[in-house]
Each structure stands twice: as structure tokens, then as C-alpha cells.
CHARMM internal coordinates of N, CA and C (Angstrom, degrees):
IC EDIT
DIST 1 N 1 CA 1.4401
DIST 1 CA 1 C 1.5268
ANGL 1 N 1 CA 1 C 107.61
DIST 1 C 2 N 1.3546
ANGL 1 CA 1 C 2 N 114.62
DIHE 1 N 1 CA 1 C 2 N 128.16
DIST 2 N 2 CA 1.7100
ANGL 1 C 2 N 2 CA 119.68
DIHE 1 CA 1 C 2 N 2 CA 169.02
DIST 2 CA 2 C 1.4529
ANGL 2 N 2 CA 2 C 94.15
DIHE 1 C 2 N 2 CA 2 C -117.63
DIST 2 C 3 N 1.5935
ANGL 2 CA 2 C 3 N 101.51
DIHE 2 N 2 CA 2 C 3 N 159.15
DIST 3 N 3 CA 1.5057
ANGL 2 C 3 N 3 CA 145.56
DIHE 2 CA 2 C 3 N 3 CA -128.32
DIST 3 CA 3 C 1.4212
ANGL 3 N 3 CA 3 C 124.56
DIHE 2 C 3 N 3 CA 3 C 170.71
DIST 3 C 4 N 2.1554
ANGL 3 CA 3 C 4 N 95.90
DIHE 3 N 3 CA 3 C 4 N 62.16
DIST 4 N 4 CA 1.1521
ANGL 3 C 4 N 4 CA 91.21
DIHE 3 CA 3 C 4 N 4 CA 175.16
DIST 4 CA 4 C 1.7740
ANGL 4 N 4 CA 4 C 111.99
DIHE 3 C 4 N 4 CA 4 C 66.16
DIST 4 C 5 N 1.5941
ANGL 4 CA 4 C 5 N 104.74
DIHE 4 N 4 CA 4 C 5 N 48.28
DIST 5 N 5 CA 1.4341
ANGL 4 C 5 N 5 CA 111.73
DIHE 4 CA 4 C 5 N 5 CA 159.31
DIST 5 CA 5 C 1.5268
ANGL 5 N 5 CA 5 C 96.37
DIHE 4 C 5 N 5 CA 5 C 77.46
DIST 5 C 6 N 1.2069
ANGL 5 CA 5 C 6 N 134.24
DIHE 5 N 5 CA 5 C 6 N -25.01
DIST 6 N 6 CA 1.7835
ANGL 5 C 6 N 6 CA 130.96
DIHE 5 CA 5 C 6 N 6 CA -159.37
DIST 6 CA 6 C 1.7113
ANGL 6 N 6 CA 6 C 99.94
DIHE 5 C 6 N 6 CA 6 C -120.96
DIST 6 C 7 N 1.5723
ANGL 6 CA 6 C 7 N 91.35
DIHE 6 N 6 CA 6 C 7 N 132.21
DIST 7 N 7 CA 1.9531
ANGL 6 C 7 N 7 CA 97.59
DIHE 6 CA 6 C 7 N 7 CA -178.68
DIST 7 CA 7 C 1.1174
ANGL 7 N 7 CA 7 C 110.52
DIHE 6 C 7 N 7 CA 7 C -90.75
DIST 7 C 8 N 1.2429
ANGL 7 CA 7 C 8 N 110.77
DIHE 7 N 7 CA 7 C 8 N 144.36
DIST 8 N 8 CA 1.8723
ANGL 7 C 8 N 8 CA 114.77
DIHE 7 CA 7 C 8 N 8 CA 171.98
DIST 8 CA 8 C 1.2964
ANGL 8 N 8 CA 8 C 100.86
DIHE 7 C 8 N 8 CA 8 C -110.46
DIST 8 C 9 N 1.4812
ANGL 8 CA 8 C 9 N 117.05
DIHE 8 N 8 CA 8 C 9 N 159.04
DIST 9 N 9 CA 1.3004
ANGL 8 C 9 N 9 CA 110.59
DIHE 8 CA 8 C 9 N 9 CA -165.72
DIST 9 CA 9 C 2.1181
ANGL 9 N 9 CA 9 C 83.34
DIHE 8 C 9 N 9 CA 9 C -156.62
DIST 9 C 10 N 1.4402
ANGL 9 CA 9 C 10 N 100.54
DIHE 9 N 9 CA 9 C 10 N 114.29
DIST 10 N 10 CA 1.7719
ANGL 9 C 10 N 10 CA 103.53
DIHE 9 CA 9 C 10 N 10 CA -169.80
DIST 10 CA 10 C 1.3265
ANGL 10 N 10 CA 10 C 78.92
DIHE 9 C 10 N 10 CA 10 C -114.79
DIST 10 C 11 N 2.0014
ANGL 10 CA 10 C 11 N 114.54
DIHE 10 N 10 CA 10 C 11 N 124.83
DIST 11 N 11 CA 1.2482
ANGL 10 C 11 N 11 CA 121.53
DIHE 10 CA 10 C 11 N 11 CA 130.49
DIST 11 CA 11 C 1.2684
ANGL 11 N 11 CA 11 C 133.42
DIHE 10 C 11 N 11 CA 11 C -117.22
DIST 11 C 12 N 1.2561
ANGL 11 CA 11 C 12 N 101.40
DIHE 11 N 11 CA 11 C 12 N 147.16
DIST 12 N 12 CA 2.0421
ANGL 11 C 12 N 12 CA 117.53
DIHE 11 CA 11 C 12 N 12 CA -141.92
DIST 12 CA 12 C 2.0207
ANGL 12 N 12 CA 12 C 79.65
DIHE 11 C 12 N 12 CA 12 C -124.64
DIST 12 C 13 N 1.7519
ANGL 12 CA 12 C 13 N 96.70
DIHE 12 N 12 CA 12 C 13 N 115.57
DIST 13 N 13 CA 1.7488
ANGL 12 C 13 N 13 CA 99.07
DIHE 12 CA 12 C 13 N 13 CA 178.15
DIST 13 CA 13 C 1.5648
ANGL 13 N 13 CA 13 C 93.65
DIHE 12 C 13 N 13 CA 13 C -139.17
DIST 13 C 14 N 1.1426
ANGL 13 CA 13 C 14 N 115.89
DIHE 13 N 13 CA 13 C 14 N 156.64
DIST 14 N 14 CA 1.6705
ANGL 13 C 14 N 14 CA 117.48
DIHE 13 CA 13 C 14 N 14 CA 136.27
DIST 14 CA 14 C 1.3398
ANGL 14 N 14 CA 14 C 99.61
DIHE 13 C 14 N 14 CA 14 C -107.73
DIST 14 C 15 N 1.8386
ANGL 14 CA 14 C 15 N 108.09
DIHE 14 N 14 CA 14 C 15 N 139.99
DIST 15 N 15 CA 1.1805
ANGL 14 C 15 N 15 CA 125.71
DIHE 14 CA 14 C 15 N 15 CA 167.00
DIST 15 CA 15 C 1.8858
ANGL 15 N 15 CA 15 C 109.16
DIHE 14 C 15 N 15 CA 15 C -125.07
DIST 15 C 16 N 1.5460
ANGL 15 CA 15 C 16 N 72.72
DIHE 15 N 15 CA 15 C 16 N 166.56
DIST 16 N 16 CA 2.0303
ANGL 15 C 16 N 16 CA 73.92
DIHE 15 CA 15 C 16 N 16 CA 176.19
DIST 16 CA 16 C 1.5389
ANGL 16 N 16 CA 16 C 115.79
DIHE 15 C 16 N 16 CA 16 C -33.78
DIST 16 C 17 N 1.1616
ANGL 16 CA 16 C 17 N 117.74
DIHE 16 N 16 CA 16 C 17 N 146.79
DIST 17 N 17 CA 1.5248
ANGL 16 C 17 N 17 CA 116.46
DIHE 16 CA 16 C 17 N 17 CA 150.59
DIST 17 CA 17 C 1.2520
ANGL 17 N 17 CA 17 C 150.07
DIHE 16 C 17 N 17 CA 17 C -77.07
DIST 17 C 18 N 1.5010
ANGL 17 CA 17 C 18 N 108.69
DIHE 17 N 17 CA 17 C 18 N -3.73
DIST 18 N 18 CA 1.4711
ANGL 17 C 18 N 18 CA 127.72
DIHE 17 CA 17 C 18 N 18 CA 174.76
DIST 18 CA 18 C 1.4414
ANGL 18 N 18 CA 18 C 110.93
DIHE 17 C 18 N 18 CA 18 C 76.02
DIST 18 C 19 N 1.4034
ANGL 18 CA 18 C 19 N 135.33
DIHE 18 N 18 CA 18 C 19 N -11.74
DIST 19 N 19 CA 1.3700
ANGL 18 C 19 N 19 CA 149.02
DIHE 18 CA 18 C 19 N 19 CA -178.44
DIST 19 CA 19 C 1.7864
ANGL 19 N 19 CA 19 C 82.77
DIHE 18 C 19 N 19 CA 19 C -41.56
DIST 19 C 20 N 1.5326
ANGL 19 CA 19 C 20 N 123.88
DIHE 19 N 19 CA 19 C 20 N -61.59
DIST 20 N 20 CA 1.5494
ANGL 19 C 20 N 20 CA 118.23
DIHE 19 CA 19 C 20 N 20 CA -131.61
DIST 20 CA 20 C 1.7185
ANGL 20 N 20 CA 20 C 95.21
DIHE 19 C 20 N 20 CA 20 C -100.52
DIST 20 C 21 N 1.1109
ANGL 20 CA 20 C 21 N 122.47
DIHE 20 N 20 CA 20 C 21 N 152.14
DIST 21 N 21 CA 1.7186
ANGL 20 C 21 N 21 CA 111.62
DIHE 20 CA 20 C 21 N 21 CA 177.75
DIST 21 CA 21 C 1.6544
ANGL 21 N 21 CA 21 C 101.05
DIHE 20 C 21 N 21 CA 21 C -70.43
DIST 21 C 22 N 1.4982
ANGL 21 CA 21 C 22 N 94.69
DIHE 21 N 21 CA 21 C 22 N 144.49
DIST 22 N 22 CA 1.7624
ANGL 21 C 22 N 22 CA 103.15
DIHE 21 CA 21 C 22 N 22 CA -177.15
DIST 22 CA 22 C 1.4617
ANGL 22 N 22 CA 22 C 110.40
DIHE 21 C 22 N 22 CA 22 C 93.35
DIST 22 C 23 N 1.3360
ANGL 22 CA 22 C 23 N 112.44
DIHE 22 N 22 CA 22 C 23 N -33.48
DIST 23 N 23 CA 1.3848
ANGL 22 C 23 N 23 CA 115.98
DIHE 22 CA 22 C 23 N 23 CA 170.50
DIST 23 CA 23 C 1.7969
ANGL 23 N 23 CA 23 C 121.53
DIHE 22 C 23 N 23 CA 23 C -46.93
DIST 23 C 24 N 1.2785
ANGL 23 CA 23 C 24 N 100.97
DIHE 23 N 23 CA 23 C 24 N -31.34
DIST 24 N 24 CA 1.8591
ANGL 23 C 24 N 24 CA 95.00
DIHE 23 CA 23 C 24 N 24 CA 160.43
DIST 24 CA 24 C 1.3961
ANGL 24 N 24 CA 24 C 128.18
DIHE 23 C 24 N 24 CA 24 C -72.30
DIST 24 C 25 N 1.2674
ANGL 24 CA 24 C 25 N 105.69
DIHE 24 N 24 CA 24 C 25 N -28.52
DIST 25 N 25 CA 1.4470
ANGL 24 C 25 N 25 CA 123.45
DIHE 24 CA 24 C 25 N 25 CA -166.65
DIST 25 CA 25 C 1.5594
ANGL 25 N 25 CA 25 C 92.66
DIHE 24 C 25 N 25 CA 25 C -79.53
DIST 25 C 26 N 1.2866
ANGL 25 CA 25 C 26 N 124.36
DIHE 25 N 25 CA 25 C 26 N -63.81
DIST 26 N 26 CA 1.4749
ANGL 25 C 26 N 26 CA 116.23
DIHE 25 CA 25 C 26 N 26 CA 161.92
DIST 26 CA 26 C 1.5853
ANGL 26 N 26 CA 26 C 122.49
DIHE 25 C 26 N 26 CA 26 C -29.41
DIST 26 C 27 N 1.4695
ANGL 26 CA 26 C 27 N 107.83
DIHE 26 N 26 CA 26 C 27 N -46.23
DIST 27 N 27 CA 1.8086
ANGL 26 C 27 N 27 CA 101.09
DIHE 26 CA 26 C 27 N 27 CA -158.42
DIST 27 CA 27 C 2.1410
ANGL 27 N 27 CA 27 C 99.72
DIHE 26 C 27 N 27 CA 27 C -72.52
DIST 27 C 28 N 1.9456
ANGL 27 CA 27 C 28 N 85.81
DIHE 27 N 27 CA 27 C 28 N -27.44
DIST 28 N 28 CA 1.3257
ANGL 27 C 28 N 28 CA 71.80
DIHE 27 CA 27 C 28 N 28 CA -166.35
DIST 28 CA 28 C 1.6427
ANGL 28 N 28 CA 28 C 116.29
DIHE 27 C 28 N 28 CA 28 C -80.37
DIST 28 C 29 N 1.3229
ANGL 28 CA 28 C 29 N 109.69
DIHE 28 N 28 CA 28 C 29 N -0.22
DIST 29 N 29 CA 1.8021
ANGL 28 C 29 N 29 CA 114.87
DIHE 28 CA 28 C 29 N 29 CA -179.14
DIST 29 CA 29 C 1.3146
ANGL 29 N 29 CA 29 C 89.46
DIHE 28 C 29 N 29 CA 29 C -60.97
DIST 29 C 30 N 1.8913
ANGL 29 CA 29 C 30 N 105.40
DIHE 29 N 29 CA 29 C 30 N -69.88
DIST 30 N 30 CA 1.3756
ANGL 29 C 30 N 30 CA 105.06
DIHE 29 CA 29 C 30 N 30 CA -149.92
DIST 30 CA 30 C 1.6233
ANGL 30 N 30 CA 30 C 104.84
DIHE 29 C 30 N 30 CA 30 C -68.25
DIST 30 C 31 N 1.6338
ANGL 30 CA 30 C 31 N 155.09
DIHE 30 N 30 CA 30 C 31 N 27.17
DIST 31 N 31 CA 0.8579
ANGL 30 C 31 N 31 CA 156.58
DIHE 30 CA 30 C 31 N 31 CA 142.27
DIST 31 CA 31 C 1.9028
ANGL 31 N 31 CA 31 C 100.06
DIHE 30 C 31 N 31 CA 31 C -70.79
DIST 31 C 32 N 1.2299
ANGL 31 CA 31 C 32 N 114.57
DIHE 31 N 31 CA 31 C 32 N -49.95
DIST 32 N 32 CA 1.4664
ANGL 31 C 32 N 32 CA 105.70
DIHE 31 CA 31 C 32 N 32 CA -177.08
DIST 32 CA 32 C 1.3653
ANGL 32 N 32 CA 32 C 116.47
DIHE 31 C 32 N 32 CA 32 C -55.52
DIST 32 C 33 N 1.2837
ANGL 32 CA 32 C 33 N 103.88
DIHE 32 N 32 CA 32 C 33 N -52.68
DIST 33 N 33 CA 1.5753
ANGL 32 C 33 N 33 CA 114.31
DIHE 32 CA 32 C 33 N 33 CA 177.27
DIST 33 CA 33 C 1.2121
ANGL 33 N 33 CA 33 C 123.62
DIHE 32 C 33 N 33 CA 33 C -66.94
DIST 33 C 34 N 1.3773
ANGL 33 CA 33 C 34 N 115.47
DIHE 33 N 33 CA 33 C 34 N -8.33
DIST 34 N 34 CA 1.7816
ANGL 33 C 34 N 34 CA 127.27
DIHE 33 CA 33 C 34 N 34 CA 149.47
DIST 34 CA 34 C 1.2154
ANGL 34 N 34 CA 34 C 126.88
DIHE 33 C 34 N 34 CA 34 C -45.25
DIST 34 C 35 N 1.7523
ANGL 34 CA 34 C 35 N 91.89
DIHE 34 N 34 CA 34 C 35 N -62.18
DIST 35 N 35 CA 1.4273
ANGL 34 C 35 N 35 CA 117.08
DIHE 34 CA 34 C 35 N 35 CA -163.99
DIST 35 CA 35 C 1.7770
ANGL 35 N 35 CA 35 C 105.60
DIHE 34 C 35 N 35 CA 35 C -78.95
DIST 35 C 36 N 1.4637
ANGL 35 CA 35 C 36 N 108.42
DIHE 35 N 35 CA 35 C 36 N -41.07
DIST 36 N 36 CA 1.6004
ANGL 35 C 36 N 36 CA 111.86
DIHE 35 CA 35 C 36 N 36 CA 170.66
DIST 36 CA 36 C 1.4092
ANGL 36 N 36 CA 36 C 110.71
DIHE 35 C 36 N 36 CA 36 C -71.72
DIST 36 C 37 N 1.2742
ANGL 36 CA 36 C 37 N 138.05
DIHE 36 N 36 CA 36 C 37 N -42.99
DIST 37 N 37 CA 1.7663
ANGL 36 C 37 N 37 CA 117.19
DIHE 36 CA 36 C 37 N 37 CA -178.39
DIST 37 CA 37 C 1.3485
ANGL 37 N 37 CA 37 C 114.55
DIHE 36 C 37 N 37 CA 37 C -81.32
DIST 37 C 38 N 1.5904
ANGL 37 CA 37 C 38 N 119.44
DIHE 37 N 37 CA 37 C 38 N -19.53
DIST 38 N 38 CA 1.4464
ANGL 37 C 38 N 38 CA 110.30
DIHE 37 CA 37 C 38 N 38 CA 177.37
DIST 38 CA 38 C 1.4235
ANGL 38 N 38 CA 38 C 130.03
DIHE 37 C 38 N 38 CA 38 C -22.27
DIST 38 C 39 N 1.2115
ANGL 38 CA 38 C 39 N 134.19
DIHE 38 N 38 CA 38 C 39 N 156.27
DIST 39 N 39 CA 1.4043
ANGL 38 C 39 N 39 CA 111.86
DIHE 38 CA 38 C 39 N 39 CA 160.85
DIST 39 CA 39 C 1.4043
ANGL 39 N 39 CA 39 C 93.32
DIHE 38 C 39 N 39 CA 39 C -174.44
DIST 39 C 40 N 1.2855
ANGL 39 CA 39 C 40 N 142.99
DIHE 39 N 39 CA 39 C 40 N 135.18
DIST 40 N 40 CA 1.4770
ANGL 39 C 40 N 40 CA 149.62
DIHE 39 CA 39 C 40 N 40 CA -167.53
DIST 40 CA 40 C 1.6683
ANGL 40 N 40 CA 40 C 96.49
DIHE 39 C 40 N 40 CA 40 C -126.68
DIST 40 C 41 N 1.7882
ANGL 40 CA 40 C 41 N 112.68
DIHE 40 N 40 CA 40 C 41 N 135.80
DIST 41 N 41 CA 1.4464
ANGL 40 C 41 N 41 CA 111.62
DIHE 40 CA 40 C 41 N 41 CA -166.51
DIST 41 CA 41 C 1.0507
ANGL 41 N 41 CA 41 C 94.99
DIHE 40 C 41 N 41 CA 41 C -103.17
DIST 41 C 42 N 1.1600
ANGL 41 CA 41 C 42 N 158.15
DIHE 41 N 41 CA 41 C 42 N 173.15
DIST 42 N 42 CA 1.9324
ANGL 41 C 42 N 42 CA 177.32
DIHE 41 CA 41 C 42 N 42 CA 38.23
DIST 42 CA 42 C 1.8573
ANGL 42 N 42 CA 42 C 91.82
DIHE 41 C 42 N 42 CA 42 C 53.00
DIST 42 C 43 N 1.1099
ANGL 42 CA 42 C 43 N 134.90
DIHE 42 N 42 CA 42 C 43 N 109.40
DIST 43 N 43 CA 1.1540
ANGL 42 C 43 N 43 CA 146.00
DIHE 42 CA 42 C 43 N 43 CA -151.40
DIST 43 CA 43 C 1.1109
ANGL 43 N 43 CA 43 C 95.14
DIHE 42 C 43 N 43 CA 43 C -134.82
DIST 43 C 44 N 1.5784
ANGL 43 CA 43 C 44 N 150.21
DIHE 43 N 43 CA 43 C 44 N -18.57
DIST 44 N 44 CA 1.1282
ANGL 43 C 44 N 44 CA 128.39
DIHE 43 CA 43 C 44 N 44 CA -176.84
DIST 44 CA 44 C 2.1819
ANGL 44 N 44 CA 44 C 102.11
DIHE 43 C 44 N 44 CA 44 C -169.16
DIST 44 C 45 N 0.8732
ANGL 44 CA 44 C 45 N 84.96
DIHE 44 N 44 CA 44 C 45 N 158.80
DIST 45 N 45 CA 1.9458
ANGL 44 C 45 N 45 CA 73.64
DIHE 44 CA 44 C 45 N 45 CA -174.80
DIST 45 CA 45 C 1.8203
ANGL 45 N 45 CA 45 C 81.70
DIHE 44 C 45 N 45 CA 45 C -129.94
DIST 45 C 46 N 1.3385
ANGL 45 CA 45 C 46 N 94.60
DIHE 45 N 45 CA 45 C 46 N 131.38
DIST 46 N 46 CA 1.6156
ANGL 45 C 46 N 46 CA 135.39
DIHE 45 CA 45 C 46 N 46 CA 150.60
DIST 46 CA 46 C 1.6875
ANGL 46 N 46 CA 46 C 120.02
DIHE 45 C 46 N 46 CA 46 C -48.07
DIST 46 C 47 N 1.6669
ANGL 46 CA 46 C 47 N 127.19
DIHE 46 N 46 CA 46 C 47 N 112.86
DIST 47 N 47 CA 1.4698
ANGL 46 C 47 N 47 CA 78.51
DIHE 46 CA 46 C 47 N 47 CA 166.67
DIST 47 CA 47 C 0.9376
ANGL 47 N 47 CA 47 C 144.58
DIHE 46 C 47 N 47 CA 47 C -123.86
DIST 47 C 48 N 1.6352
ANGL 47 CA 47 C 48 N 158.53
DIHE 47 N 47 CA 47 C 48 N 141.27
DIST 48 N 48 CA 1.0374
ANGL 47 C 48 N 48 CA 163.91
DIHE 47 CA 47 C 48 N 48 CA 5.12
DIST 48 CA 48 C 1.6467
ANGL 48 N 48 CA 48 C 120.73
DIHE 47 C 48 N 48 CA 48 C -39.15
DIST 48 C 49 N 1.2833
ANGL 48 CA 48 C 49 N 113.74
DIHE 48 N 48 CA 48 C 49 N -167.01
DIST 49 N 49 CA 1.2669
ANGL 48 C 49 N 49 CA 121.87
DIHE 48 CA 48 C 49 N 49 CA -169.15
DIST 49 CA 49 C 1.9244
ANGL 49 N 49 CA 49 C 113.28
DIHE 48 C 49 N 49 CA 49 C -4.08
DIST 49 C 50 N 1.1214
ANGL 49 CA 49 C 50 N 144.42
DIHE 49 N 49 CA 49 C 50 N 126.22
DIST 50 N 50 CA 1.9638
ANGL 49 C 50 N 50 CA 127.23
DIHE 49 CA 49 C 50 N 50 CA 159.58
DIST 50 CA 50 C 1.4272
ANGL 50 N 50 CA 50 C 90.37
DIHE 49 C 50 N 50 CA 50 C -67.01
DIST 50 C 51 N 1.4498
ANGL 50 CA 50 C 51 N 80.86
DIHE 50 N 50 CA 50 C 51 N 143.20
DIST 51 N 51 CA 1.6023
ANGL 50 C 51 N 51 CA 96.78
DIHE 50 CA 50 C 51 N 51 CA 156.59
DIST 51 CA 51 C 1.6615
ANGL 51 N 51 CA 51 C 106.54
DIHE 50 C 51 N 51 CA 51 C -112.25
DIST 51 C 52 N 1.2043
ANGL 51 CA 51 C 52 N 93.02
DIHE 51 N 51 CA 51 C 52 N 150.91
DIST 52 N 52 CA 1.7005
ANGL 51 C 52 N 52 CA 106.61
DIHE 51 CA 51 C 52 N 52 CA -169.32
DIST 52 CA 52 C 1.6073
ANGL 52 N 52 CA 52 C 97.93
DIHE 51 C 52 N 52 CA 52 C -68.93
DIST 52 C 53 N 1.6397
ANGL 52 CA 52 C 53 N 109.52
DIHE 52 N 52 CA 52 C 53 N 105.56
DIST 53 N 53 CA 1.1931
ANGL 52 C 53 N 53 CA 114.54
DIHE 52 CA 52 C 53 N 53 CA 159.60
DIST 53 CA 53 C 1.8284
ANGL 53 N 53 CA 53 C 122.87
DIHE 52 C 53 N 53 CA 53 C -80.44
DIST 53 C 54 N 1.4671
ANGL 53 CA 53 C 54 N 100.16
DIHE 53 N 53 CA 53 C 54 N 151.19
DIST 54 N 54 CA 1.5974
ANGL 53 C 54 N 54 CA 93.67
DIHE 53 CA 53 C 54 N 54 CA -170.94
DIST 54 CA 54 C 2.0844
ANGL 54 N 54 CA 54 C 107.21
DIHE 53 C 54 N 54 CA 54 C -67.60
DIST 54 C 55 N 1.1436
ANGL 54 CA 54 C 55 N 110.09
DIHE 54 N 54 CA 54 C 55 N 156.74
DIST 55 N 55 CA 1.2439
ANGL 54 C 55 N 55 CA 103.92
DIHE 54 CA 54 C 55 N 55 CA 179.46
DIST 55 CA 55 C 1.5030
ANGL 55 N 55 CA 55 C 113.84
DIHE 54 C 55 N 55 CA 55 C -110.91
DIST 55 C 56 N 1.7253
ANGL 55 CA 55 C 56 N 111.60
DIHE 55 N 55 CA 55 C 56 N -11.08
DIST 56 N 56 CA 1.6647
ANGL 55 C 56 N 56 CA 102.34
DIHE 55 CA 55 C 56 N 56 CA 179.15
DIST 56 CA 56 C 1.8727
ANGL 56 N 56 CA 56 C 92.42
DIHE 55 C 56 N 56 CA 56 C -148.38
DIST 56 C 57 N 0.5249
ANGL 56 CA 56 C 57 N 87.20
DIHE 56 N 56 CA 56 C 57 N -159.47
DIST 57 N 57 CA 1.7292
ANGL 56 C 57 N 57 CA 108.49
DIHE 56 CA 56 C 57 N 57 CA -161.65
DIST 57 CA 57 C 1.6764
ANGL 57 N 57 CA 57 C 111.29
DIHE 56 C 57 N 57 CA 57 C -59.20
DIST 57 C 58 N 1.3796
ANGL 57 CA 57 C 58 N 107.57
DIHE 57 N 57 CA 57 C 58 N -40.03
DIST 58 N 58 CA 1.6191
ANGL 57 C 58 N 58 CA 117.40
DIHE 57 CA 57 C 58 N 58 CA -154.71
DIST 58 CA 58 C 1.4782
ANGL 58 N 58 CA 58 C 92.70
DIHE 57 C 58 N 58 CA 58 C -110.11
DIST 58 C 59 N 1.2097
ANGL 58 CA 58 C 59 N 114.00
DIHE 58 N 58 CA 58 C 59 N -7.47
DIST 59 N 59 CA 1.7276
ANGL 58 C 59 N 59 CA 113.38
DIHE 58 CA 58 C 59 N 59 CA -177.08
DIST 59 CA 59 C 1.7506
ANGL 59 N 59 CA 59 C 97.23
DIHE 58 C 59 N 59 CA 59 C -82.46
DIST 59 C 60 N 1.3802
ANGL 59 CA 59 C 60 N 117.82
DIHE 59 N 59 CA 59 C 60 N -16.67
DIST 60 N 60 CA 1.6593
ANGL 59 C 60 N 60 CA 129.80
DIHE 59 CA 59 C 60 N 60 CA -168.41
DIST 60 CA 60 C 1.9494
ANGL 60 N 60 CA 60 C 90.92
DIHE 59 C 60 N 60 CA 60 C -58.57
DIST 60 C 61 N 1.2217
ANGL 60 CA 60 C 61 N 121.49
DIHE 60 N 60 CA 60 C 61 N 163.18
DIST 61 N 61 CA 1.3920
ANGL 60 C 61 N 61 CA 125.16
DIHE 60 CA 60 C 61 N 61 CA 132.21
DIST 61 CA 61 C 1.1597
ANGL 61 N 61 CA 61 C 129.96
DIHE 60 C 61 N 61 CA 61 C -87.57
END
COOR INIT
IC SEED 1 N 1 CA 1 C
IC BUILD
């Protein structure tokens, strides 16, 4: 989503709850493996010039 030149980037997860021991150590893998498989495709072209859309998570502002 752009907004005035700036990307938003909403991720919506359930993760562990930490109730059980190890349960952090879990939430925080599957946060890596969020952030590493992400990948957002170019879905539509603008026209003139592209502007460099972000392609994963950390490219967002």
C-alpha cells in the first residue's frame, strides 16, 4: 500500500503464546521465517516512470 510516496506494509500472524517453555524461542523462529520468505510481486504497473516498489517486508518504511 502507498500513501503519499510512503509504503505500508500490515502483517497480520498468530504466533506462539509463550504460556509453554520454548514457546519464545518458537515465536521468534517463526518471525524470521516471516521476515525471510516474504516476498510481495509487482501486480500492476503505473503509467509513466515505475517507481521502485518494496519487494519484502524491511524494504517498507
Amino acid at each position: 500500500m502507498t500513501l503519499e510516496r510512503t509504503t505500508f506494509c500490515f502483517i497480520c500472524t498468530h504466533l506462539a503464546s509463550g504460556e509453554k517453555d520454548g514457546d519464545e524461542v518458537r515465536r521468534n523462529l517463526d518471525v524470521a521465517e516471516i521476515m525471510k520468505r516474504t516476498r510481495f510481486q509487482q501486480s500492476h504497473r503505473i503509467a509513466g516512470p515505475a517507481p521502485h516498489l518494496p519487494e519484502t517486508i524491511l524494504e517498507h518504511e
